[in-house]
C-alpha positions as CSV (number, residue, x, y, z in Angstrom):
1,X,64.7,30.8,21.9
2,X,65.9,34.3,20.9
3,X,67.3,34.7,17.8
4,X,71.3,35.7,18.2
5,X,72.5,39.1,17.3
6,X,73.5,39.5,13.6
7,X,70.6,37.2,12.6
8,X,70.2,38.6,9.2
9,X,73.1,37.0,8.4
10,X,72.2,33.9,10.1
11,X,68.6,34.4,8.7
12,X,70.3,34.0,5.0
13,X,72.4,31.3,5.5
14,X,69.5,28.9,7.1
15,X,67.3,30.2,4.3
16,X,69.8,29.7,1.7
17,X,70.8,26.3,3.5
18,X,67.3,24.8,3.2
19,X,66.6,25.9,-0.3
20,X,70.2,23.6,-1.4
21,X,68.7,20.6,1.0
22,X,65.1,20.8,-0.6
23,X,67.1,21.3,-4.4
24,X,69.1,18.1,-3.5
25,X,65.5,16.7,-2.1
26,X,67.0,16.0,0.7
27,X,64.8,15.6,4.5
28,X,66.4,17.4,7.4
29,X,67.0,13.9,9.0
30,X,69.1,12.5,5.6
31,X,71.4,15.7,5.6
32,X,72.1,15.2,9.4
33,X,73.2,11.0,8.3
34,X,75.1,12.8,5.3
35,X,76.9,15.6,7.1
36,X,77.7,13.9,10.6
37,X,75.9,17.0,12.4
38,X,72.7,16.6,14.5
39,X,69.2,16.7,13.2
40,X,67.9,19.6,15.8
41,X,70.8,21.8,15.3
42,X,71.0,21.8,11.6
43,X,67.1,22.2,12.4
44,X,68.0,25.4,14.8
45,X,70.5,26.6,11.5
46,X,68.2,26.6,9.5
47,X,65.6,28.5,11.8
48,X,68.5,31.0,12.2
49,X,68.9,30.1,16.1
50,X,72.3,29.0,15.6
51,X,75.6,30.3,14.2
52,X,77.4,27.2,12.9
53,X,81.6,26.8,12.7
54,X,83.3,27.0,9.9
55,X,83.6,23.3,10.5
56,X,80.3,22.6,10.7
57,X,79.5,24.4,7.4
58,X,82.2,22.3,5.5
59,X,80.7,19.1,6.7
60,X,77.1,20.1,5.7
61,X,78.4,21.5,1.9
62,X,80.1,18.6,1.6
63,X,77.3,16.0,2.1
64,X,74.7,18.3,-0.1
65,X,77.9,19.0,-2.7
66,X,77.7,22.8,-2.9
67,X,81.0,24.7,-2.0
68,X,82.0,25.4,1.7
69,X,82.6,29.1,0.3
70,X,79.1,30.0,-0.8
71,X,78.2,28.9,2.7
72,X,81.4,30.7,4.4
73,X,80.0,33.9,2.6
74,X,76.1,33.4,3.5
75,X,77.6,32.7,7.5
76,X,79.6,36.0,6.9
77,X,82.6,34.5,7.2
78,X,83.9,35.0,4.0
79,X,83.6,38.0,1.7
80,X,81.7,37.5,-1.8
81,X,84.8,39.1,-3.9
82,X,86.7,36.1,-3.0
83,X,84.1,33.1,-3.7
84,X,82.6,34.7,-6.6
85,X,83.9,32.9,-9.1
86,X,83.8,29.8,-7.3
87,X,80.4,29.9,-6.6
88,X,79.4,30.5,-10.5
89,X,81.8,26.9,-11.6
90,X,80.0,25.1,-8.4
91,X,76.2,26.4,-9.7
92,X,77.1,25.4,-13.6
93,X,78.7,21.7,-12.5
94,X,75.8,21.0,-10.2
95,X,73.0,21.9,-12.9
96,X,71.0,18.6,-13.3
97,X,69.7,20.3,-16.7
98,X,73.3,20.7,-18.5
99,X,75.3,17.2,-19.9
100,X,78.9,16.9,-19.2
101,X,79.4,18.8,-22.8
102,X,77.3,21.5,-22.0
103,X,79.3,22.0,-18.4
104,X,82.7,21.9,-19.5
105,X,81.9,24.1,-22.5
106,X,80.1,26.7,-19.7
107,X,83.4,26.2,-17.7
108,X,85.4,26.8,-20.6
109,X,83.7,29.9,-21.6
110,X,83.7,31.5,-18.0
111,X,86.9,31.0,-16.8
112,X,88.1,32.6,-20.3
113,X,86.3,35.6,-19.6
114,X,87.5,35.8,-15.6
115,X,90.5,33.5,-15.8
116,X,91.1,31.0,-12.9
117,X,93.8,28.5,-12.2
118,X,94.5,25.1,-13.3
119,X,93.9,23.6,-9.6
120,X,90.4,24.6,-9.5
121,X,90.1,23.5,-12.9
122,X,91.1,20.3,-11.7
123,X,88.7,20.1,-8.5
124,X,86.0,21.1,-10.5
125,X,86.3,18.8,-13.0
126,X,86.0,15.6,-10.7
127,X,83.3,17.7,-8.8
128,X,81.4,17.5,-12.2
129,X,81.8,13.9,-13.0
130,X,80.9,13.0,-9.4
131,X,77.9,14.5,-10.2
132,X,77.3,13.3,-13.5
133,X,78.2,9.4,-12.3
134,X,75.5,9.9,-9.7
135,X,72.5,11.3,-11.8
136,X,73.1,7.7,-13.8
């Protein structure tokens, strides 16, 4: 199958995609269960063959709990400038190396320096103890 034009861009995203599946040590066939999209098409993302929806990118961050923005802006679909920020709370509350403490005092310290607003603050924070629950 030919790969689809602007396949850098599609390149990054499946490469980018399969590193968070493998960090979540996830299989391709367990993400597919998770995320309600076929196994050969996330297969074919990841490969770079396909061009997911926005859609379809939500449902997969969701099940591997990364933010639909970092994916938007790998896809091209969003521009960096406006997940930045996002994308720095997601990495600190999904580090499996930090305690609770250590995140919220990381959070704390970042959004001082760049600011954000209380409803991320809010998101974030269950995202974080969703996460910490788990690893227990």
């Amino acid at each position: 199958m030919a790969k689809l034009p602007g396949a850098k861009t599609v390149e990054t995203l499946g490469d980018y995609l399969r590193e968070q599946r493998r960090q979540a040590q996830m299989s391709l066939r367990q993400l597919a269960e998770q995320s309600e999209v076929s196994n050969p098409y996330l297969s074919q993302i990841e490969r770079g063959l396909r061009r997911p929806s926005a859609e379809v990118l939500q449902q997969i961050a969701k099940a591997l709990r990364i933010s639909a923005e970092s994916l938007y802006v790998r896809a091209g679909i969003l521009d960096l400038d406006e997940s930045g920020a996002r994308m720095v709370e997601d990495a600190i509350a999904l580090d499996t190396r930090l305690t609770e403490r250590q995140k919220t005092a990381l959070l704390d310290i970042y959004r001082s320096f760049v600011g954000s607003d209380v409803a991320q603050d809010e998101e974030l924070a269950e995202v974080v103890t969703e996460a910490n629950q788990e690893k227990t």
